[in-house]
C-alpha positions in Angstrom: -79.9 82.0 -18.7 -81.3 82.7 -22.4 -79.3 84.6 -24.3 -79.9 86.3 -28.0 -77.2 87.0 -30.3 -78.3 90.6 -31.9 -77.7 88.7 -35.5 -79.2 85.3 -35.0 -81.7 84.7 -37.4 -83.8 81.3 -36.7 -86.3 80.0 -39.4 -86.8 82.6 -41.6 -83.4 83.5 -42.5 -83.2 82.6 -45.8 -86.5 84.5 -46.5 -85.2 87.2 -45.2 -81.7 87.4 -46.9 -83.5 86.8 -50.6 -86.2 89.2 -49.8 -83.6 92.3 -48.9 -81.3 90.9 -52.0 -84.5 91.3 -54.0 -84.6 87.6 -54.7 -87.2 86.7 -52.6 -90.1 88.7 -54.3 -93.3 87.1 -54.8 -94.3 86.9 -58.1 -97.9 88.4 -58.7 -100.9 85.7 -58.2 -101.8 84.2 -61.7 -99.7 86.4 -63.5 -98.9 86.9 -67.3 -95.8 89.4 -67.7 -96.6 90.4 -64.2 -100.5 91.4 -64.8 -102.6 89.4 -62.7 -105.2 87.5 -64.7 -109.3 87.2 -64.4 -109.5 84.6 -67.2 -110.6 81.3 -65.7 -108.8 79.7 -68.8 -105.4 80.9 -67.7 -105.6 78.5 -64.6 -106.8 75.2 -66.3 -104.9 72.1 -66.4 -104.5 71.2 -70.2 -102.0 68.6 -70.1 -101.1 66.1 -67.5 -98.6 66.9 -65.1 -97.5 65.2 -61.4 -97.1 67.5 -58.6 -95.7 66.8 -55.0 -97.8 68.0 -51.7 -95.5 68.7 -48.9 -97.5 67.9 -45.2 -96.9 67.4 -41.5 -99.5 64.7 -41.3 -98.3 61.7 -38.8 -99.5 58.3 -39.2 -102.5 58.5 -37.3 -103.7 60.2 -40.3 -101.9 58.1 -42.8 -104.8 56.3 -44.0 -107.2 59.5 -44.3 -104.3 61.1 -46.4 -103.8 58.4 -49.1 -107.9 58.0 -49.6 -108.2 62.0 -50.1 -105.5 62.6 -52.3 -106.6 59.1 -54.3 -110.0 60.4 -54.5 -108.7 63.8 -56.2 -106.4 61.5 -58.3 -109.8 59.5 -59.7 -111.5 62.4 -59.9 -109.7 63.8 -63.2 -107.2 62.5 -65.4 -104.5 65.0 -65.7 -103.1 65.9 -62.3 -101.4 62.8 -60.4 -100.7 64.0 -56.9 -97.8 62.7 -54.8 -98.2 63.8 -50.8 -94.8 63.6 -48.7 -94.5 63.8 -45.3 -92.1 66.0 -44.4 -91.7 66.1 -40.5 -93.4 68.1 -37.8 -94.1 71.7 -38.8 -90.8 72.8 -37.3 -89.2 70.4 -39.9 -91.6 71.3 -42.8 -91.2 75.0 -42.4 -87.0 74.6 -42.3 -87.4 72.4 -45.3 -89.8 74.9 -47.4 -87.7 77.9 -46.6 -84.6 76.4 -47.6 -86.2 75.4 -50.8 -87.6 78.6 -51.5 -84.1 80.2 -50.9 -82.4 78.0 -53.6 -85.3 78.3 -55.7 -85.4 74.5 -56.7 -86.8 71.5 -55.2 -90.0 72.9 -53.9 -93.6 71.5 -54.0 -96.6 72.7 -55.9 -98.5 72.8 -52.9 -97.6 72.9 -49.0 -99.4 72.7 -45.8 -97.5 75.0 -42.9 -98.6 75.7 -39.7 -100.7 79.2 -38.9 -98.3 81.1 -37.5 -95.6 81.3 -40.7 -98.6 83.4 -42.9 -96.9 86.5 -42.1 -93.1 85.7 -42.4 -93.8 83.8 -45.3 -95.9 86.7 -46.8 -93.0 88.9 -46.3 -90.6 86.7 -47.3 -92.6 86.4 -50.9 -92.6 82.5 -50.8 -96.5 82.3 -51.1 -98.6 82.5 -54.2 -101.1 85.1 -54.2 -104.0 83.5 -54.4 -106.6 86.9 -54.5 -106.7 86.4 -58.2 -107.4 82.8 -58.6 -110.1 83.0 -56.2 -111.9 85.8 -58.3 -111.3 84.1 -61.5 -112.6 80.5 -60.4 -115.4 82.3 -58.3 -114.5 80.3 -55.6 -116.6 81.1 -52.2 -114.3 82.1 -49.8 -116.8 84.0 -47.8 -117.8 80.5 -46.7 -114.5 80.0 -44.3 -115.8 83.1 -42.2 -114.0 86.5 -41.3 -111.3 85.0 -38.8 -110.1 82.0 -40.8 -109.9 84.5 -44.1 -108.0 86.9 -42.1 -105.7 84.4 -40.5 -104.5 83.2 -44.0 -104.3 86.7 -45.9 -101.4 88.9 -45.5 -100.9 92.9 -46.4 -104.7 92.3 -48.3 -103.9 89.4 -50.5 -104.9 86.0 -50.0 -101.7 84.0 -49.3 -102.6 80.5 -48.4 -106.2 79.2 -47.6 -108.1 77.4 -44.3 -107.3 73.7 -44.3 -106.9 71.8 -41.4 -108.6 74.0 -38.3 -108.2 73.5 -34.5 -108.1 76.1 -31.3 -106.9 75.5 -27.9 -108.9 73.6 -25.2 -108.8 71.6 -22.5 -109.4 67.9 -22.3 -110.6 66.5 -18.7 -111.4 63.1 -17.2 -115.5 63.2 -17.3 -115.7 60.4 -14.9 -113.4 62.1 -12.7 -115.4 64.7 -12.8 -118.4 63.5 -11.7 -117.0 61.4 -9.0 -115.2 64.8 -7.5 -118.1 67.2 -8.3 -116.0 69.5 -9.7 -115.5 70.8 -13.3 -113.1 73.6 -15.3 -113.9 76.9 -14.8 -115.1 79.5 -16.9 -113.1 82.1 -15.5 -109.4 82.5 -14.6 -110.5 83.8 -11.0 -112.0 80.8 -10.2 -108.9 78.8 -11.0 -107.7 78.1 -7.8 -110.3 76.9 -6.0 -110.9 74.2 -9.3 -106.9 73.2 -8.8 -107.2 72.5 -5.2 -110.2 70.6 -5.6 -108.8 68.2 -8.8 -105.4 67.8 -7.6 -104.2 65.2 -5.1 -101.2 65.8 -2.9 -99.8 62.6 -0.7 -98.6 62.8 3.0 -95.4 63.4 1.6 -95.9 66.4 -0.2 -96.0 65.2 -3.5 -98.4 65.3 -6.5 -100.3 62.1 -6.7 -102.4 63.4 -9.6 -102.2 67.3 -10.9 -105.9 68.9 -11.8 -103.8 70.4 -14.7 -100.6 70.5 -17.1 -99.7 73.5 -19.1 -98.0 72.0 -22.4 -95.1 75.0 -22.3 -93.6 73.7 -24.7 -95.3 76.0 -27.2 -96.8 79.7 -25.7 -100.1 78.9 -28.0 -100.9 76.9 -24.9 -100.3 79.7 -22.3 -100.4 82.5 -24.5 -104.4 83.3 -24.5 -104.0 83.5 -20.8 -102.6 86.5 -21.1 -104.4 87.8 -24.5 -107.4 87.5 -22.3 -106.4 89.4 -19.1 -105.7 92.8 -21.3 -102.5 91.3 -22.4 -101.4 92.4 -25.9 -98.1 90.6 -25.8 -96.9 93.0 -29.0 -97.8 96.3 -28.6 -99.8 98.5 -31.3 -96.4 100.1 -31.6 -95.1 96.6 -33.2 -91.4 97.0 -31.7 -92.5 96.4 -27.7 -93.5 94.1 -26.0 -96.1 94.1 -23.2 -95.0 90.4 -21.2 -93.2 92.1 -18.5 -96.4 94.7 -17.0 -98.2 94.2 -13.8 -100.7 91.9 -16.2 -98.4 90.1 -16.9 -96.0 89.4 -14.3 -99.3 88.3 -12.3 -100.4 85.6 -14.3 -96.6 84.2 -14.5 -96.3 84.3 -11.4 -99.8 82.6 -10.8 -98.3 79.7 -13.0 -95.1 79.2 -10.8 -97.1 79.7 -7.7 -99.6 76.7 -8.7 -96.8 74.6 -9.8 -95.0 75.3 -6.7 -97.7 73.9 -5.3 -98.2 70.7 -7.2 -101.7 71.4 -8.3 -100.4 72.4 -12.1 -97.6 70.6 -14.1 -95.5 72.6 -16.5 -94.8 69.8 -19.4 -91.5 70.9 -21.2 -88.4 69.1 -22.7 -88.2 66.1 -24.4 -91.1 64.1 -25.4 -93.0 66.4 -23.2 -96.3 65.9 -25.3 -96.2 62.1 -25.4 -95.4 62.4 -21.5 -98.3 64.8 -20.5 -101.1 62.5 -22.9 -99.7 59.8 -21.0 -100.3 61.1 -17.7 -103.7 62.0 -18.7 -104.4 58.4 -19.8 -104.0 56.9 -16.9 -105.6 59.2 -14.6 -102.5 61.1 -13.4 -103.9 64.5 -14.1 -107.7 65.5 -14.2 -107.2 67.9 -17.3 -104.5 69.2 -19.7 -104.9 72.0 -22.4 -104.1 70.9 -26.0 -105.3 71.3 -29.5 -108.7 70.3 -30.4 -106.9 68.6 -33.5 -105.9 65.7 -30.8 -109.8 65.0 -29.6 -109.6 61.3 -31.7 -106.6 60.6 -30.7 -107.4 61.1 -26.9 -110.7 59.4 -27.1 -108.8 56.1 -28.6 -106.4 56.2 -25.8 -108.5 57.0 -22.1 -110.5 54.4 -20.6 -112.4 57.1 -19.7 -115.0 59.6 -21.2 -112.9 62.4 -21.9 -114.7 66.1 -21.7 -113.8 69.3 -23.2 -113.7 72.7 -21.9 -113.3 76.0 -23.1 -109.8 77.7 -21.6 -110.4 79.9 -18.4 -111.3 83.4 -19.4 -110.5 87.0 -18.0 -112.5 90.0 -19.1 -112.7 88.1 -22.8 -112.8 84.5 -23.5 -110.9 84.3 -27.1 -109.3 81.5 -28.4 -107.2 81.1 -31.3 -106.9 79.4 -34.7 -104.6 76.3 -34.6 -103.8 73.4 -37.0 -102.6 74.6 -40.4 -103.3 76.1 -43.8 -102.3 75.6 -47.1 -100.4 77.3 -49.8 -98.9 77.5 -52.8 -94.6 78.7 -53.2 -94.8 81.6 -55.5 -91.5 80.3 -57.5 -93.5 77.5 -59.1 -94.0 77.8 -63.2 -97.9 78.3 -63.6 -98.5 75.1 -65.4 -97.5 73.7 -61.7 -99.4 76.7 -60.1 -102.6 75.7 -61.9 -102.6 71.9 -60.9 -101.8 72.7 -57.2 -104.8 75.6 -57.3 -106.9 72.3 -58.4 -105.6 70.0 -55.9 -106.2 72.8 -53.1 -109.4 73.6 -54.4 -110.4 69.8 -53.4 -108.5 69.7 -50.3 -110.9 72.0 -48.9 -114.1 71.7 -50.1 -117.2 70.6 -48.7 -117.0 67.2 -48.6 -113.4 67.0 -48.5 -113.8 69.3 -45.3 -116.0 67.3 -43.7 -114.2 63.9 -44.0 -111.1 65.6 -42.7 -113.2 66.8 -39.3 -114.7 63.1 -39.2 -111.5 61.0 -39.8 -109.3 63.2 -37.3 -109.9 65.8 -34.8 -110.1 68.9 -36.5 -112.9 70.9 -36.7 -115.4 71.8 -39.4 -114.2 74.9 -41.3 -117.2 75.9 -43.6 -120.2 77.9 -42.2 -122.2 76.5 -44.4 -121.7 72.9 -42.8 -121.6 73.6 -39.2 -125.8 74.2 -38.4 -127.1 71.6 -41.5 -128.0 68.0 -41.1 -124.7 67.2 -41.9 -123.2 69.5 -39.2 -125.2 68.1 -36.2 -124.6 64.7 -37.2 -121.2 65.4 -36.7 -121.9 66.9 -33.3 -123.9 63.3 -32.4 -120.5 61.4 -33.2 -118.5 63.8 -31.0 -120.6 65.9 -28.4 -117.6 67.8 -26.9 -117.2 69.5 -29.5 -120.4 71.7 -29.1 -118.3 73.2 -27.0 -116.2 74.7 -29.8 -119.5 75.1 -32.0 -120.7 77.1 -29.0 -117.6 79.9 -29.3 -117.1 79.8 -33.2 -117.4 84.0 -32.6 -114.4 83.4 -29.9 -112.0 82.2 -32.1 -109.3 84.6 -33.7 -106.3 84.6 -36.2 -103.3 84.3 -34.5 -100.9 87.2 -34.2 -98.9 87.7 -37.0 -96.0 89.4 -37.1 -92.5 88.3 -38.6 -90.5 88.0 -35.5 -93.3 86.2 -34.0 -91.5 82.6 -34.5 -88.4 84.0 -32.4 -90.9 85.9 -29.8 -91.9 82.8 -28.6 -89.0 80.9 -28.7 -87.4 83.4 -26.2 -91.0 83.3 -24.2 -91.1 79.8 -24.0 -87.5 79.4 -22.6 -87.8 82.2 -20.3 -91.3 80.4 -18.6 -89.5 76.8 -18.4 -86.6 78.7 -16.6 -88.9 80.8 -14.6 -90.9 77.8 -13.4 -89.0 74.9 -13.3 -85.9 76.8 -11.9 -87.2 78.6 -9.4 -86.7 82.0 -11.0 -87.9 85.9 -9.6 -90.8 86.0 -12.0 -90.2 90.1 -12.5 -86.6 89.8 -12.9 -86.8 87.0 -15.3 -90.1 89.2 -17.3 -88.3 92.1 -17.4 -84.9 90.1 -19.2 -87.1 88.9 -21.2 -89.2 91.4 -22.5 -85.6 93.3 -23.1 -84.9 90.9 -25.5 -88.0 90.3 -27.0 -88.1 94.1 -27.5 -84.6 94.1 -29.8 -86.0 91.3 -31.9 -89.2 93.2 -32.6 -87.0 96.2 -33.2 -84.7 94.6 -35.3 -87.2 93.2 -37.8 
């Protein structure tokens, strides 16, 4: 059973405590006595100073990470940068808010994951960048609409685009071919694709799935419902909308396919290392993941691996993944100023496009994605035309401050649900009760 105590604050907790004690109140973007500035000369670096950037970069990306931030560090002769991983984004965003609540020991520049813009918006831990960008004329019409709007917060621009994925789904080409059969476009036709790309022995058991949900995070499961006329928080902001006839249908779809042994629900520990290793050797035909992983699942599979758009409804959106980056708001500006030039390299053209080479993520600036540069990307890895080919398709993810605790108690209620052989409708409707005091309580 999931329970909720009424006053259990999870991450944000010390945002929230210093922003109702009035300590936690952003100060003003490139401020001087609390007037925001447009002189570009109020942002320059003019003596040197060494500045830590906090990230959730593994190893894999180890070597991509000390060649960027070494190129910034030759590029100029004031600003040394020090990058430090932290942990996974869980770990980061605990570590970040704790040193934004005591107000010491925080970096001049952070990566976070996409869906703390909001809480940390609210909780006034971000830098508001609006005024830096007019000041320094940087172009940040180039990111597009959805990537500006999923990093800006009550009109100001809070952290910027960095490193961009969405959800997709990986599948075993070869396997593909040999079974004539390939992911669907449309959720209806679901079905019929997991009978065909499963394999069930004599003995009723699953010799190879034709698909694995990662549920242990809802961005994996979540635009499943968003495109089946799901809003999952309602326009009223307090309700929720996860226990309606929508709703309950597609969970119960889920436990009705796992039942079956035609769809695995990944979940618990090391469930993402378990599921990729399924995958690898040929256990499942397709999983859904980020489109940050498409290197690392390439490396791995003596196989071609494909990738597929997510099964639609009456809409086929996807959402942004991966993270952004920001700047704490409780920084002095001398530190302010050397993190705004260290960002302003981090995603930049070039920068951009050696991230999306080196890794998985995607290409973030429009003006990169149709040039010569952009379509030789595309020859080095041809699935993702896939993502090229719905650019329009993917959306900021929804932001709201009780979002982090939303889909803890979502994700807990669909592993119960599924794996314990719960009544979906009973188990929605405890759920969306307590979803529903969380929203209300915020």
């Amino acid at each position: 059973m999931v329970r909720r105590k009424k006053c259990m604050v999870l991450g944000i907790a010390a945002l929230v405590v210093f922003l109702l004690s009035g300590c936690g109140k952003s100060s003003s973007g490139g401020t001087a006595g609390g007037r925001a500035s447009t002189d570009p000369a109020f942002y320059e670096v003019t003596e040197p100073i060494t500045i830590e950037w906090w990230h959730a970069l593994e190893d894999q990306y180890s070597a991509t990470v000390e060649s960027i931030v070494a190129g910034f560090n030759n590029s100029q002769s004031l600003i040394t940068v020090v990058p430090r991983f932290i942990g996974n984004y869980t770990v980061l965003n605990e570590t970040l808010v704790a040193a934004h609540a005591a107000g010491t020991g925080l970096p001049a520049i952070t990566a976070a994951n996409t869906p703390y813009v909001a809480e940390y918006g609210a909780g006034g831990l971000t830098e508001n960048l609006s005024p830096y960008i007019q000041a320094t004329n940087f172009d940040i019409e180039d990111f597009g609409e959805g990537m500006i709007a999923a990093t800006n917060f009550d009109g100001k621009q809070v952290a910027m685009p960095f490193l961009i994925s969405t959800q997709v789904v990986y599948y075993n080409a070869d396997m593909a071919r040999q079974l004539n059969v390939q992911v669907p476009e449309r959720l209806s036709d679901m079905e019929s694709f997991l009978k065909a790309a499963s394999k069930i022995g004599p003995d009723r058991k699953t010799q190879q799935w034709a698909f694995i949900v990662p549920g242990w995070d809802q961005w994996y499961f979540e635009t499943f419902y968003l495109n089946n006329g799901v809003k999952i928080i309602n326009d009223d902001q307090i309700s929720t909308d996860l226990n309606s006839p929508a709703a309950v249908a597609i969970a119960e779809q889920f436990k009705k396919w796992c039942d079956a042994g035609y769809m695995y629900w990944a979940s618990g520990t090391s469930a993402s290392s378990i599921m990729r290793q399924n995958f690898w050797e040929g256990k499942a035909f397709s999983v859904a993941h980020t489109s940050s992983l498409y290197n690392t699942y390439v490396d791995n599979c003596p196989f071609e691996v494909g990738m597929a758009w997510l099964p639609a409804g009456d809409t086929k959106i996807s959402e942004i993944g991966g993270s952004v980056i920001l700047i704490p708001a409780k920084n002095d500006q001398k530190t302010k100023n050397a993190a705004w030039q260290f960002m302003q390299y981090m995603i930049n053209k070039d920068t951009n496009m050696k991230w999306a080479r080196e890794t998985g993520y995607m290409p973030t600036r429009k003006s990169v994605l149709y040039t010569e540069e952009g379509q030789k990307f595309l020859q080095e890895k041809p699935a993702f035309k896939v993502i090229f080919d719905n650019l329009d398709e993917i959306n900021p993810r929804i932001q709201h401050g009780a979002w982090g605790q939303l889909a803890k108690i979502w994700i807990a209620y669909m592993q119960e649900t599924i794996l314990e052989n719960k009544n979906v409708p009973s188990q929605m409707d405890k759920m969306a009760q307590e979803i529903n005091e969380v929203l209300e309580d915020y």
